[in-house]
C-alpha positions as CSV (number, residue, x, y, z in Angstrom):
1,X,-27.3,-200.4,-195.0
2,X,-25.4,-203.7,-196.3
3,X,-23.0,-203.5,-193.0
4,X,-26.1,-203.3,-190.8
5,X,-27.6,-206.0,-192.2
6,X,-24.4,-207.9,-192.5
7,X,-24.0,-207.2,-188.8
8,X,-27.3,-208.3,-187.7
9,X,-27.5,-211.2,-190.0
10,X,-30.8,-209.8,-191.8
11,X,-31.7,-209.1,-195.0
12,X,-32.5,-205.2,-196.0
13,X,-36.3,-205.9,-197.1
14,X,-36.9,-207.2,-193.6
15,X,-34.4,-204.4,-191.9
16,X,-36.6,-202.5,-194.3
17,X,-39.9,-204.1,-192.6
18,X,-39.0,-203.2,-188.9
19,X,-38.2,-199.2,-189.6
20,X,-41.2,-199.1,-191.5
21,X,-43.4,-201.1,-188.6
22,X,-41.6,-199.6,-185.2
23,X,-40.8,-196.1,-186.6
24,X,-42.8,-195.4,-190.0
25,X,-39.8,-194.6,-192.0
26,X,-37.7,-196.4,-194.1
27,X,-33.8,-196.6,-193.2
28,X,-32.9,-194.3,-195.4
29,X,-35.3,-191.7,-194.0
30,X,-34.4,-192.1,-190.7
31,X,-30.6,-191.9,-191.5
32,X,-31.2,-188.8,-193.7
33,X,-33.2,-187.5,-190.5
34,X,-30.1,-188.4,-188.1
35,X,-28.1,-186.4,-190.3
36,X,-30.2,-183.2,-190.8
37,X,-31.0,-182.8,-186.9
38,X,-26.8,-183.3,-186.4
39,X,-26.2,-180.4,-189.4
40,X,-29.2,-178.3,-187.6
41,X,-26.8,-178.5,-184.3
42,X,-23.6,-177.4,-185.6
43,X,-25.1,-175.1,-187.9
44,X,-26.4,-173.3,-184.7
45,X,-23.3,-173.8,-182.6
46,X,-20.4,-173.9,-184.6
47,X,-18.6,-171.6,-187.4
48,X,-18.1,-174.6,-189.7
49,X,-18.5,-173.9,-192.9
50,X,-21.7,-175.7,-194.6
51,X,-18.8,-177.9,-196.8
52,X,-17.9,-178.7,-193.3
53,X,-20.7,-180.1,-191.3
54,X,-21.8,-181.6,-194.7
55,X,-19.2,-183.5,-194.8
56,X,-19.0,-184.1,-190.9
57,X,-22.7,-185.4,-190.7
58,X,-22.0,-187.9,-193.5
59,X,-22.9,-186.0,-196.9
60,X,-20.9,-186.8,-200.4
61,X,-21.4,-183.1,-201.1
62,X,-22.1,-179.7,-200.2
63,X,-24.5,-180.0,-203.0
64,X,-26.6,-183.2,-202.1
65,X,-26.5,-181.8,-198.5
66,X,-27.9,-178.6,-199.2
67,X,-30.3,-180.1,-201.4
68,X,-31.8,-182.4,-199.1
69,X,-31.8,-179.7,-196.4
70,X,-33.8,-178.1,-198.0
71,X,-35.9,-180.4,-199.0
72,X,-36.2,-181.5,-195.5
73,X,-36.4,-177.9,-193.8
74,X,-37.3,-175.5,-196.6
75,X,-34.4,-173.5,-195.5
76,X,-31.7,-173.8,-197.1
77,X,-28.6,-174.1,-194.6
78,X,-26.9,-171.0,-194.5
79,X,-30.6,-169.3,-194.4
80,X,-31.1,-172.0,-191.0
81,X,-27.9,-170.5,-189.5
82,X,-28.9,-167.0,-190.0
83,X,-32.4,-167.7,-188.3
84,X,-31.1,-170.1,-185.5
85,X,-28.2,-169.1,-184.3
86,X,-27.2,-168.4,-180.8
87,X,-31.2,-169.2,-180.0
């Protein structure tokens, strides 16, 4: 969030401010949001593994990714994969 606020030349409580005014979520929410819909995608159309795409959609760790999946989908990913795929 520092380089987008570098970027723009704003600070992160008012970068903060518009997410929370224009799309209700804070910028972290919105990029943990980004990241779960692009893991949902190739979790459905590629064999990656889930290290993989965890990795790919910006995640530290296959840990923190499947945590947060879960806590986003309550489905854990390879459960998603089994239910989604090829639909």
């Amino acid at each position: 969030m520092n380089t987008v606020c570098n970027n723009l030349n704003i600070s992160r409580s008012y970068l903060y401010t518009l997410f929370i005014k224009k799309i209700n979520l804070s910028p972290r929410s919105f990029l943990k949001q980004l990241r779960i819909n692009e893991a949902k995608k190739k979790l459905c159309n590629t064999e990656a593994s889930i290290g993989q795409i965890a990795k790919e959609v910006g995640f530290s760790n296959q840990f923190n990714f499947t945590r947060s999946f879960k806590n986003s989908l309550e489905l854990s990913p390879k459960n998603y994969r089994k239910i989604y795929k090829n639909k």
